[in-house]
C-alpha positions, 0 to 999 in steps of 0.5 A: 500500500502506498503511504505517500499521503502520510508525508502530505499530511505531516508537512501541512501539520508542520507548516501550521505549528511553525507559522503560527509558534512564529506568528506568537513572536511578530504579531499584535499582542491581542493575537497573541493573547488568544491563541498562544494557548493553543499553539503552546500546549503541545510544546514539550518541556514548556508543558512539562515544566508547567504541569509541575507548577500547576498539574492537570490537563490544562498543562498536560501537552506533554502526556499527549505527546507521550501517547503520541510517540508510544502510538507513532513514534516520534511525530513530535519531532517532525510536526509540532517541533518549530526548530524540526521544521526549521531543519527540514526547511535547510534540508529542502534547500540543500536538495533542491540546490545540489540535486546529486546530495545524498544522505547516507545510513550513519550508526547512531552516537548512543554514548554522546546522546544519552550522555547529554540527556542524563547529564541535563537530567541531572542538572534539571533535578538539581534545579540548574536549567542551563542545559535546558535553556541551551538545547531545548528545541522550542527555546532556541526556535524562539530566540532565533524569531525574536532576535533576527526575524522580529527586528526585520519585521519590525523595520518592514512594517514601519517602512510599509507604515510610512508609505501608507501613512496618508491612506485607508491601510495604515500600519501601526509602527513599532518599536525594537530597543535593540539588542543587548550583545552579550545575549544575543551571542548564544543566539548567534552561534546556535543559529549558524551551527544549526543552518551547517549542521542541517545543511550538511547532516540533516537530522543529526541535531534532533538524534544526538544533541537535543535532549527532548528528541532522545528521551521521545526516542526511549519511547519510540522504541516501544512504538505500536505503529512502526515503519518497516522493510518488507525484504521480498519486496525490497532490492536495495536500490538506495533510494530511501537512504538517499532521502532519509534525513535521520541517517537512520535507514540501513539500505544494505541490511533493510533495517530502519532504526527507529529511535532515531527515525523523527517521522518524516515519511519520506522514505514512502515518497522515495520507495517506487517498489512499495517496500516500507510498511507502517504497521502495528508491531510486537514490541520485541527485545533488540536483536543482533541485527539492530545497531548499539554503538558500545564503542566510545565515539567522538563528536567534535561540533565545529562551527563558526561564531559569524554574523548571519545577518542583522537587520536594520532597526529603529532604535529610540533613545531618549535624550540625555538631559543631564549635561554631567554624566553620572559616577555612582552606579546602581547598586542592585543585589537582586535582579527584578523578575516579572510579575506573577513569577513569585521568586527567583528560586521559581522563575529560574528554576522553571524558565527556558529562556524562550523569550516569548514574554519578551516578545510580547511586553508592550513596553519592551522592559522584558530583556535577555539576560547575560550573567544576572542570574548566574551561569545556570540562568543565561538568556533568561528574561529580566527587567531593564528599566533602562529599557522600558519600565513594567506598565501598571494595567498590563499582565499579559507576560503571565498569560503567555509564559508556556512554563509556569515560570511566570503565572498569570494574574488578575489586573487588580492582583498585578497591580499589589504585587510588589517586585522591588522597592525603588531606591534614590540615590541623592548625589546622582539627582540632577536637582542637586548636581545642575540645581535645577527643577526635575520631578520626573520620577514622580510625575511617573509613579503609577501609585505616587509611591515617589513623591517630591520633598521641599529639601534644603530649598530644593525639591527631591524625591523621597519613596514610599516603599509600602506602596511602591511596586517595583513598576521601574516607572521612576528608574525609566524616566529618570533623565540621568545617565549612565546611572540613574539617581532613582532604580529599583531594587528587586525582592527576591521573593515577590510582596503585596504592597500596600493600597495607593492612597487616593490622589484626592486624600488631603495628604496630597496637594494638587502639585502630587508634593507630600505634605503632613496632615498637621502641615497643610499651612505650608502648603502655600509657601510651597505653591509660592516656592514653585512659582519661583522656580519656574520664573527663575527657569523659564527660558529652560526647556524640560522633557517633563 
């Protein structure tokens, strides 16, 4: 029976799991919000990292993958798997552009694979992802979107947004703040080592590098439904091996190694004798015949860290309204981590660094990290209020995170959770160091934790860290560089700040300057103490 309609089957499933898992990166948050859901739940160790933070088939994926490789094989790596596709996608390319290429039968690297997969087993319950956040697939197929197809994206929208601007379709333009260099080198040598590695061995990643492929290929080869080679039917003309981008069919012995075979049913396609056949099987124990490699083998990687490319983007600064640069610099001891990730002991232990969060922020305040968390934490996401400062009304990080890393909140719940504490240091403020008028930290704080204190004649900031929620709103707008005078210094485990006090509390005047209860008298020298400020700095021109 011919089986060619199986490949046609896998590539449209394919396609649609890999346009859309990208789409989650260049779209619209609104698109984003509803449908990463569905585009996620199937998406291996994000599900399973999730069901241990909350169990049930709402975070299940990874049981169904399970079912699916015990029933198939593994179909995951040929269907659901974006980074899967992407190799298949070099693969074409490599074929179609050298028509003689052919791939050949290769024994499987047994000791390096599942080396690989007990030595980040061991780190994962050790509770170290370092392994993960470097290997797993459906990390690494997201920072390649973000970090070098977003950006192109970006610039193409926003050219397509000046032309149309004066017509009916209009685009929105967006905003990239850049890359962080140091984040983005992993990103850059991953992606050159896989285009070469693809180009040249096809599947050879998913088989003796990743470790999801090699633990679904413990499973696979207990598979009911296998692919086989009928030896009467069978002449050993090569062409299946020629096609098999696994390495995994022997031609000469006609058998087909199935832990290694990812299910992309080429060899059907291939077949002009109708020899393969897919078909339940007695799970038998291995015979001589079959392939372990008990001999010790060395794998040497050898790639070239180049650019590939990078994309001309709009990248918008503020303007540095200090004329003195600033010297002290901000001395944070604890990372901040987004809302809803509770502490940095279950963010770093559950995040893979897939970057979909940081995709999504609205304020872009969401940033790969280096070294913040440490060796085991690389790439994954921290707050930069350099960059951006964390929106008071959005909670939509939570609502896409695949892991549980960061767990998704209501609106009112968001807006008490306290990430950090802002902190102001005095010799760093421009009020002080250009005796000028400032307030824009102030004038930022979403709960008016920050409020302006007459001082020694000059108005500074003074915090309210009971009500302040870590939001970065004052450490955005602070004007100074490359220090801020004002930052916020995170909570290694999240808090619940106290209630905003309501702007028509007497407390607060209409200027938002906090003034005592038993002090409302003062409250017009102040007001008269402001106008002369402003008459005195008139001709000054403020971004605030």
């Amino acid at each position: 029976m011919r089986l060619t309609h199986l490949k046609i089957f896998r590539v449209i499933i394919s396609i649609i799991f890999f346009f859309f898992t990208t789409i989650l990166f260049l779209d619209y948050p609104d698109f984003i919000k509803y449908f990463s859901g569905y585009i996620l739940y199937l998406q291996f160790f994000p599900s399973f990292l999730k069901f241990l933070v909350v169990p049930g088939m709402i975070s299940g994926g990874f049981l169904i993958v399970l079912i699916l490789t015990v029933l198939f094989g593994r179909v995951y790596c040929s269907t659901i798997c974006p980074l899967g596709t992407l190799f298949d996608l070099i693969s074409f390319i490599r074929q179609k552009s050298n028509r003689r290429f052919r791939y050949q039968f290769k024994k499987p690297h047994n000791i390096l694979r599942y080396s690989i997969l007990i030595f980040t087993s061991i780190l994962f319950l050790s509770g170290f992802l370092l392994l993960v956040n470097l290997l797993d697939p459906y990390s690494n197929f997201s920072r390649i979107i973000y970090n070098f197809i977003k950006p192109a994206y970006i610039y193409f929208n926003n050219i397509i947004s000046s032309l149309t601007e004066d017509s009916d379709f209009y685009l929105k333009p967006l905003i990239f703040k850049g890359w962080r260099i140091e984040a983005i080198i992993y990103p850059i040598v991953f992606f050159v080592f896989i285009c070469w590695l693809a180009f040249k061995y096809g599947r050879l990643y998913c088989n003796t590098i990743c470790p999801v492929g090699t633990f679904l290929a413990i499973f696979s080869r207990f598979s009911l439904f296998k692919i086989t080679i009928d030896n009467i039917k069978c002449q050993s003309c090569g062409l299946c091996e020629h096609v098999c981008k696994s390495n995994c069919i022997d031609n000469e012995n006609k058998i087909v190694d199935f832990t290694r075979c990812v299910a992309c049913y080429n060899c059907f396609r291939a077949c002009n004798l109708d020899a393969f056949n897919y078909e339940p099987v007695l799970m038998k124990i291995k015979s001589k015949n079959n392939y372990p490699d008990l001999n010790k083998r060395k794998f040497i990687f050898n790639s070239t860290a180049a650019l590939f490319f990078l994309p001309i983007t709009a990248y918008a600064q503020q303007k540095f309204l200090g004329k003195r640069p600033t010297t002290i610099h901000e001395n944070k001891n604890t990372e901040v981590i987004p809302p809803g990730a509770k502490s940095i002991k279950h963010y770093t232990s559950k995040c893979t660094a897939c970057n979909l969060c940081v995709s999504i922020c609205c304020n872009q305040v969401l940033q790969p990290s280096f070294l913040e968390f440490g060796i085991a934490g690389i790439m994954q996401p921290r707050m930069d209020y350099h960059k951006g400062y964390c929106n008071y009304e959005c909670n939509d990080c939570g609502k896409v995170c695949p892991t549980g890393a960061i767990l998704p909140l209501e609106a009112s719940q968001k807006k008490l959770i306290q990430l950090g504490k802002a902190k102001f240091i005095k010799k760093s403020c421009i009020v002080i160091t250009e005796k000028t008028e400032c307030g824009a930290c102030s004038e930022h704080c979403p709960t008016k934790a920050v409020q302006m204190v007459l001082n020694e004649g000059l108005f500074l900031p003074e915090i309210n860290e009971k009500i302040c929620v870590g939001c970065g709103a004052c450490e955005y707008a602070c004007p100074t560089k490359p220090y801020k005078a004002i930052f916020v210094e995170g909570n290694p485990v999240h808090l619940i700040a106290e209630s905003p006090i309501e702007k028509n509390n007497p407390i607060y005047n209409k200027h938002n300057f906090k003034t005592p209860l038993n002090e409302t008298k003062k409250i017009k020298k102040i007001d008269s103490k402001m106008k002369n400020i402003k008459q005195q700095n008139s001709n000054k021109d403020f971004p605030f």
